[in-house]
C-alpha positions as CSV (number, residue, x, y, z in Angstrom):
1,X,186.7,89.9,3.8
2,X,185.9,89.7,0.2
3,X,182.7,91.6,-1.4
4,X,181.5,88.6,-3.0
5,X,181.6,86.2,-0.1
6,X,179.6,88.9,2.1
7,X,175.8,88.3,2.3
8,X,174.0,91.0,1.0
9,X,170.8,89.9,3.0
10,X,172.4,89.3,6.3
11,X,171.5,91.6,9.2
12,X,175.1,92.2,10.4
13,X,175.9,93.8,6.9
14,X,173.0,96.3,7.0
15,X,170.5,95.1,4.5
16,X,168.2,96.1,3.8
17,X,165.5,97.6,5.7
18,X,161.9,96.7,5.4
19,X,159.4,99.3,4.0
20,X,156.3,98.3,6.2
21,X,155.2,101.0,8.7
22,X,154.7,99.0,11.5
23,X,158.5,98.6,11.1
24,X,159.4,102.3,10.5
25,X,157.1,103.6,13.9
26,X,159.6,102.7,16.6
27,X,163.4,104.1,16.3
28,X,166.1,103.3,18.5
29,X,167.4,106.2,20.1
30,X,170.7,107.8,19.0
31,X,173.8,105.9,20.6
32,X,171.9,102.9,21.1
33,X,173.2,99.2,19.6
34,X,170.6,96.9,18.0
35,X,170.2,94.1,19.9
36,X,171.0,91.2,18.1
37,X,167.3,89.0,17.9
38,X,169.1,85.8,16.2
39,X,173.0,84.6,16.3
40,X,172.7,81.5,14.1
41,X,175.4,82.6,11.7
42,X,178.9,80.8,12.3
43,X,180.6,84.2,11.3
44,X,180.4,84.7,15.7
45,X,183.1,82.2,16.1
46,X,183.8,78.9,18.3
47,X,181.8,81.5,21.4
48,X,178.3,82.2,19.7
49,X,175.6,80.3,18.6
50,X,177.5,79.1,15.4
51,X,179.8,76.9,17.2
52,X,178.0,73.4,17.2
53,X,179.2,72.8,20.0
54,X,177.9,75.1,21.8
55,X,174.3,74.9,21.0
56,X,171.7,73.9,23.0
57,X,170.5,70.9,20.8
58,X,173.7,69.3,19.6
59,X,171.8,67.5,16.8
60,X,170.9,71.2,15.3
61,X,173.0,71.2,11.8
62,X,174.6,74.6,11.5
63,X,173.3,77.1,8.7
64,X,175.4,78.8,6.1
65,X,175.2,82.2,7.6
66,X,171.3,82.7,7.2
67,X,168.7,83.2,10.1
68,X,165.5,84.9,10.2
69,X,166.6,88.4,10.2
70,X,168.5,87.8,7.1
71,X,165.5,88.5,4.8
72,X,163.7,91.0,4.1
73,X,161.1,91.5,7.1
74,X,157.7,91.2,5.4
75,X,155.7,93.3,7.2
76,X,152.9,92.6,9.8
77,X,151.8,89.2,10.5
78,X,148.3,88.3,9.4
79,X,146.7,86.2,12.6
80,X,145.8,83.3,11.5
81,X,142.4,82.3,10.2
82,X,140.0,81.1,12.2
83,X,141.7,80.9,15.5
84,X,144.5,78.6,16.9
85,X,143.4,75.8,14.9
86,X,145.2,75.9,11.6
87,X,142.9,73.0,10.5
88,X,139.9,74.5,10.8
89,X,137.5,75.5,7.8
90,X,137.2,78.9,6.8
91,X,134.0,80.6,6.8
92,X,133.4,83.4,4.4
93,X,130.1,84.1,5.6
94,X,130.7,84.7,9.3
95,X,131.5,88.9,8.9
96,X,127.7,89.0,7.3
97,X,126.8,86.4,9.8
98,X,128.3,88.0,13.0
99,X,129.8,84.2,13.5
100,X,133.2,84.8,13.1
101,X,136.0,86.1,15.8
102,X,136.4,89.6,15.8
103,X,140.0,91.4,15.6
104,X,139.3,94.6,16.3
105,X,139.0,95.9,19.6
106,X,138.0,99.3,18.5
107,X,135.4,101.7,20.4
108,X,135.7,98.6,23.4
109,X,134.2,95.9,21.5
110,X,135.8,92.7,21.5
111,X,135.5,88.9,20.6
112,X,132.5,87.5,22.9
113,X,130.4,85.6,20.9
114,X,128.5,85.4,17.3
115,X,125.6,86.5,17.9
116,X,124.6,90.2,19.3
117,X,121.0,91.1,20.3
118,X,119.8,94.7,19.8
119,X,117.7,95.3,23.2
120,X,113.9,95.9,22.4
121,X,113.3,99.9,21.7
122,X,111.0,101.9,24.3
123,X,108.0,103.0,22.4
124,X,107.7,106.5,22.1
125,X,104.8,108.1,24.0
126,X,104.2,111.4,24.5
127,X,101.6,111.0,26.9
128,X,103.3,108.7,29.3
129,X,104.4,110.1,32.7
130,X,108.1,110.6,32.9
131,X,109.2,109.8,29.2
132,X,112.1,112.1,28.3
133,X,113.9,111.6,24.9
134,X,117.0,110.7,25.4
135,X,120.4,111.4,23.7
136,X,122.0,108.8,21.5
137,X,124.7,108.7,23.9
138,X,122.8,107.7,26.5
139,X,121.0,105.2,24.4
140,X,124.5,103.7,23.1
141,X,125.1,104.3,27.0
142,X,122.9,101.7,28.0
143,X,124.0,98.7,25.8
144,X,126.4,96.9,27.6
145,X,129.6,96.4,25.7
146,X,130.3,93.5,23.9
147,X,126.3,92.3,23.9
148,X,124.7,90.7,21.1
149,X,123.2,92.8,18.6
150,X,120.5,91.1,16.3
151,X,120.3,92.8,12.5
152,X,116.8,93.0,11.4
153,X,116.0,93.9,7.9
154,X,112.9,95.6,7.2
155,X,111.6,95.3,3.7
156,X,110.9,97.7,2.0
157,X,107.6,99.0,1.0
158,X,106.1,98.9,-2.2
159,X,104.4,101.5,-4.9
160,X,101.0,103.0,-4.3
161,X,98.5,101.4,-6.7
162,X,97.4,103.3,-9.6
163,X,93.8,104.8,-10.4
164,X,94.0,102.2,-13.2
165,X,95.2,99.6,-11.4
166,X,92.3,100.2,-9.0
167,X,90.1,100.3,-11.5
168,X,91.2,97.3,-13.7
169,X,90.5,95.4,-10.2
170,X,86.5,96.4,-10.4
171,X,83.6,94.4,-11.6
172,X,82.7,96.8,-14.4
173,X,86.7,97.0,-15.6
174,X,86.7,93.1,-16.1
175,X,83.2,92.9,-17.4
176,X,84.5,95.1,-19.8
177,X,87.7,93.2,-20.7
178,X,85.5,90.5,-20.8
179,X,83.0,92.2,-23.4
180,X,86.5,93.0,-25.4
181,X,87.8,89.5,-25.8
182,X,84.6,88.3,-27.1
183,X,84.7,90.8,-29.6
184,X,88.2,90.1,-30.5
185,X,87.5,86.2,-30.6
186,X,84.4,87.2,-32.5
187,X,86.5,89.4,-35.1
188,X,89.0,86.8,-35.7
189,X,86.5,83.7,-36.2
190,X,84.5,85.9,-38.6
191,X,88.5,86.4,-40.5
192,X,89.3,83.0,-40.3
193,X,92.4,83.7,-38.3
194,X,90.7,81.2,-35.4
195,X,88.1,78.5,-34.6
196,X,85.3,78.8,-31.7
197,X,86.8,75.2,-30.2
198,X,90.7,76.8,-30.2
199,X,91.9,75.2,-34.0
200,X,88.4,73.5,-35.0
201,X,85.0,74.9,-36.2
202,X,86.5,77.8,-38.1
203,X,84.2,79.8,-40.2
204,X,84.6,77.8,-43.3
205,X,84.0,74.6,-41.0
206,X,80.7,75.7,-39.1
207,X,79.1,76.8,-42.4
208,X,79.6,73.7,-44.2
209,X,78.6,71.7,-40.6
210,X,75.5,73.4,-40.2
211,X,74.4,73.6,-44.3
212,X,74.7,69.6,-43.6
213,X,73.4,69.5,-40.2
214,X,70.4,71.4,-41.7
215,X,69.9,68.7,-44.9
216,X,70.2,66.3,-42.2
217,X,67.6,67.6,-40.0
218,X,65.3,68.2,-43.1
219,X,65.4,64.7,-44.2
220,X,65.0,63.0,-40.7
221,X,61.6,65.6,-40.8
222,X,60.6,64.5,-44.0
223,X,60.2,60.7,-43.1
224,X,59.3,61.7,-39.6
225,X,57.1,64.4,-39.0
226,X,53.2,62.8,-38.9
227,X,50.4,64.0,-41.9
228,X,47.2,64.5,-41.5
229,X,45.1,61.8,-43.1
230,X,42.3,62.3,-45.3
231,X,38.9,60.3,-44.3
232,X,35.6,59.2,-46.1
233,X,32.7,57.4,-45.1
234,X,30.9,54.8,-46.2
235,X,28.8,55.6,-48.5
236,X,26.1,53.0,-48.9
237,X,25.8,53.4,-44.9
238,X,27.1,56.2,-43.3
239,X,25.8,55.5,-40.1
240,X,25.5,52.4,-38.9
241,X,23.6,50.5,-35.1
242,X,25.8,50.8,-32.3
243,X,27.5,47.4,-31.2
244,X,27.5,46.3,-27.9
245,X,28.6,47.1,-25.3
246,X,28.4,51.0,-26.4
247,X,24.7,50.6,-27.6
248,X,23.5,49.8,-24.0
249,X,24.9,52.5,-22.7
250,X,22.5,55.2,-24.0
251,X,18.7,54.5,-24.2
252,X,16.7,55.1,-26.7
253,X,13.9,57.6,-27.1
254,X,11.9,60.0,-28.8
255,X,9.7,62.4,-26.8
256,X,7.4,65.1,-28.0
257,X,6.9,66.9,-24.6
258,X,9.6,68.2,-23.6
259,X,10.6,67.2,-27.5
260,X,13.9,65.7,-27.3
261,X,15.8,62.6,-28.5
262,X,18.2,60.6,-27.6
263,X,19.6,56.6,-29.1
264,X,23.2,55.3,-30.0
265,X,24.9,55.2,-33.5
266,X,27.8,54.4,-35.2
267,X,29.9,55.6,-38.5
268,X,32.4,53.9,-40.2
269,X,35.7,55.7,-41.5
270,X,38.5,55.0,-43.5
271,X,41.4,56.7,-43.4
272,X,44.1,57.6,-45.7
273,X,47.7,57.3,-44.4
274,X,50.0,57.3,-47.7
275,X,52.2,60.0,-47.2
276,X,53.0,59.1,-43.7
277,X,56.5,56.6,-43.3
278,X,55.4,55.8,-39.5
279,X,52.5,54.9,-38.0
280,X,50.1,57.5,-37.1
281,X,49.2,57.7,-33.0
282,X,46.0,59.5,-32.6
283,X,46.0,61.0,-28.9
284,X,42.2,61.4,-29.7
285,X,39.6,62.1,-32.4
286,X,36.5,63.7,-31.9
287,X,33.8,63.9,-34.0
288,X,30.4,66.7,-33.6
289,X,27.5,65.7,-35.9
290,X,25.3,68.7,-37.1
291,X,22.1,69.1,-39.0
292,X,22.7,70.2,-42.5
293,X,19.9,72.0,-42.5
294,X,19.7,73.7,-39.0
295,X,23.3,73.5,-37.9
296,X,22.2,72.4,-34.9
297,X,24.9,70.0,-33.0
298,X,22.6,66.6,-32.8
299,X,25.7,64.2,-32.0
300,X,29.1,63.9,-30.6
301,X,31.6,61.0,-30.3
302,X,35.7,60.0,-29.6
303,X,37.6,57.3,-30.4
304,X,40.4,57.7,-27.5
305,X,44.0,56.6,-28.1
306,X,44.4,55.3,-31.8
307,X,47.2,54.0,-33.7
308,X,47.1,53.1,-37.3
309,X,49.6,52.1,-40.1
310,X,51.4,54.0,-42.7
311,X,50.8,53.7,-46.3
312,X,47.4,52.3,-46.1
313,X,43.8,52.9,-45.9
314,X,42.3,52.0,-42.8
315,X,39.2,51.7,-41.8
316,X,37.9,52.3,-37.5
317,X,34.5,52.8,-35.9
318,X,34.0,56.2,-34.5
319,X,30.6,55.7,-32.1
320,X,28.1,58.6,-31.5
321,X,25.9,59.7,-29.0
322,X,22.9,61.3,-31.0
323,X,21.2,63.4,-27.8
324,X,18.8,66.5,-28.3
325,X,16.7,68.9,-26.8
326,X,13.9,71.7,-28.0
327,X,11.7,73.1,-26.8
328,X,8.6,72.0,-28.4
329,X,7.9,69.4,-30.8
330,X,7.5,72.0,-33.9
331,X,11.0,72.5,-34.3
332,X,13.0,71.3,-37.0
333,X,15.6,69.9,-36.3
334,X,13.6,67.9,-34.0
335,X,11.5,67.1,-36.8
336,X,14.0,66.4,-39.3
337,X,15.6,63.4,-37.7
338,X,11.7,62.0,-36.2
339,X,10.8,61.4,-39.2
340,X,13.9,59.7,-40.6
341,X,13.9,57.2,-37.2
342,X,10.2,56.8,-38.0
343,X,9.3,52.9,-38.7
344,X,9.0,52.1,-42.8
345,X,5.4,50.8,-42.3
346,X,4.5,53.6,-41.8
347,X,5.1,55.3,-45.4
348,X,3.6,53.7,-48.3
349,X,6.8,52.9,-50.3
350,X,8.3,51.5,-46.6
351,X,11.0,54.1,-47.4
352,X,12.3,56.7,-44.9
353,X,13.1,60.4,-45.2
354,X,17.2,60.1,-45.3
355,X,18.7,62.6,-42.6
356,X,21.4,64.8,-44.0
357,X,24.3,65.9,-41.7
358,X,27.4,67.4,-41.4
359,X,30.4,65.4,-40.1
360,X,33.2,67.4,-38.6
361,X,36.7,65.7,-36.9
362,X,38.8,67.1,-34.5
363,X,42.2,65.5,-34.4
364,X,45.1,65.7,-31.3
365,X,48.2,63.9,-33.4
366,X,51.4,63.0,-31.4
367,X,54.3,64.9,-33.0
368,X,51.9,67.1,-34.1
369,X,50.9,70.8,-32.3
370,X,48.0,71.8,-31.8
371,X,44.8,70.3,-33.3
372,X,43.9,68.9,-36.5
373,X,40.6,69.2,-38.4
374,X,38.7,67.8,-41.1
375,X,35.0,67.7,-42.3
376,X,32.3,66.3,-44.8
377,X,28.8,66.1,-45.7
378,X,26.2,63.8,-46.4
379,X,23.1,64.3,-47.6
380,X,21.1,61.0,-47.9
381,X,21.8,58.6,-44.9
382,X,19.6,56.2,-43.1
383,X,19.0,56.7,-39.5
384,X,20.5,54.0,-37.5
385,X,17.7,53.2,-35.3
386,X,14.1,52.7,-35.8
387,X,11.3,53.4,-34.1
388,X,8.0,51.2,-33.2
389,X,4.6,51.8,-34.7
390,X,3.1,52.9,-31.6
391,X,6.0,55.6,-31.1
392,X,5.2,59.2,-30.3
């Protein structure tokens, strides 16, 4: 037979042999013939397994010469993936999962299952009656063989905090950091790098908002703000008869023992209210009459609640209760105001002795603290009452 019409891969030629070490660990013995595994070639004649006639399935077409042995053997075979079922998906995480089928029989485990439980461990207790350590190959002993074995994964454990970790964590370590910012905020508003309201109120800002915020406050104060009036009295009758119904209220009387006196007045004011731009609320105004000459308190008045318009001279009633006591009737300040309440028929000119006095206000102003004063003198006014000839 020619060289180039024999096969080079055939088995019957000797090809050649495959490298795998699966292959190479059984040897025939010496002497022995290789059996022949496939006889699909027609080189065996009209007798073997070329002939088509004498196959077992007469529709088989017959090779060229080639059969399974012909090439070179490859090796092992792989099983196949995932069990009989060619069809079936792949799963690359069932080795990390224990899911998949296992194809290793080694050290007697085999393929029973996914999922292996690790039996609870005996705690260790030194105290406990008839606790002996035992080996770890009694403890593997005791698993049964092909159980489930469940992986746990303990986490692990983290740093030890710090002694400034601890200490940042304290109440004085953030009031501190807390003391720090605002002195860095503080530092940076005053360098313009920042506002107090994130971008607004920066330092230029807030000083030209409160330079006008303090013109505007000035001026609302200017036409706000209340001033005390000035007053006068009337000077061609200072004090004037009560009207009703105040002049019934206090009786009238002169008395030498015990020497006292007592009768109702009035006095007109005006008052002067051109520098104010409101009206003017009086909460009260209280006036003290004294002798001029004795400065002995002789009357005392109020007005009450009092309102009265700005920029112009008003004029109000204040009404006084003229009320004294002595202790004889040689004092003078007794004296002093008998004779001018004395009746005019009695002097020869039917002119009185005027009484001279001292008037002094005492003001409570709303929008105003504290209270206001103001005072004058007069030296020749007529009493307001007069008595009957036949008075004491």
């Amino acid at each position: 037979m020619d060289n180039d019409r024999k096969s080079t891969v055939s088995s019957f030629y000797g090809g050649r042999r495959s490298g795998d070490a699966l292959n190479t660990d059984f040897h025939l013995p010496p002497g022995a013939a290789r059996p022949r595994g496939d006889s699909t070639s027609s080189f065996y004649g009209l007798d073997g397994a070329g002939n088509r006639y004498s196959r077992a399935d007469p529709f088989d077409t017959p090779t060229a010469g080639y059969n399974q042995g012909s090439y070179v053997a490859p090796g092992r075979t792989e099983p196949v993936k995932g069990g009989g079922d060619e069809e079936a998906a792949w799963d690359v995480y069932a080795d990390f999962n224990n899911a998949g089928p296992r194809y290793s029989t080694a050290f007697g485990m085999g393929d029973n299952g996914s999922y292996r439980q690790v039996p609870s461990p005996t705690p260790y207790s030194p105290g406990s009656a008839g606790f002996t350590k035992g080996s770890a190959a009694s403890v593997a002993g005791e698993q049964t063989l092909g159980g489930n074995v469940e992986m746990v994964t303990v986490p692990a454990l983290g740093p030890e905090w710090k002694a400034e970790e601890l200490r940042g964590m304290s109440k004085k370590a953030k009031r501190e950091e807390k003391i720090e910012n605002l002195s860095t905020k503080w530092k940076r508003w005053t360098r313009g790098e920042t506002g107090l309201c994130g971008s607004y109120f920066t330092r230029r800002f807030t000083a030209w908002f409160v330079f006008g915020l303090c013109v505007a406050v000035a001026l609302i104060l200017a036409f706000t703000i209340p001033r005390v009036p000035s007053f006068s009295l009337n000077q061609a009758e200072p004090l004037s008869p009560a009207t009703s119904p105040f002049n019934k209220t206090i009786p009238t009387e002169f008395s030498r023992s015990p020497a006292n006196f007592s009768f109702p007045g009035s006095m007109q004011l005006q008052a002067d209210t051109g520098s104010n731009y409101l009206p003017l609320t009086f909460k009260n105004i209280h006036g003290t009459v004294f002798d001029l000459t004795t400065e002995r308190p002789v009357a005392t008045g109020d007005t009450g609640h009092l309102t009265l318009p700005a920029h112009s001279l008003p004029v109000f009633n204040l009404n006084l209760n003229f009320t004294y006591a002595a202790v004889n009737d040689s004092d003078a300040t007794w004296n002093n105001w008998y004779n001018g309440c004395r009746n005019k028929a009695i002097y020869t000119n039917n002119e009185r002795p005027a009484v001279q006095f001292r008037l002094v206000l005492e003001m409570n102003i709303a929008g105003l603290i504290g209270t206001k004063s103001a005072s004058t003198q007069v030296n020749d006014a007529a009493c307001p009452i007069e008595l009957p000839l036949n008075s004491v």
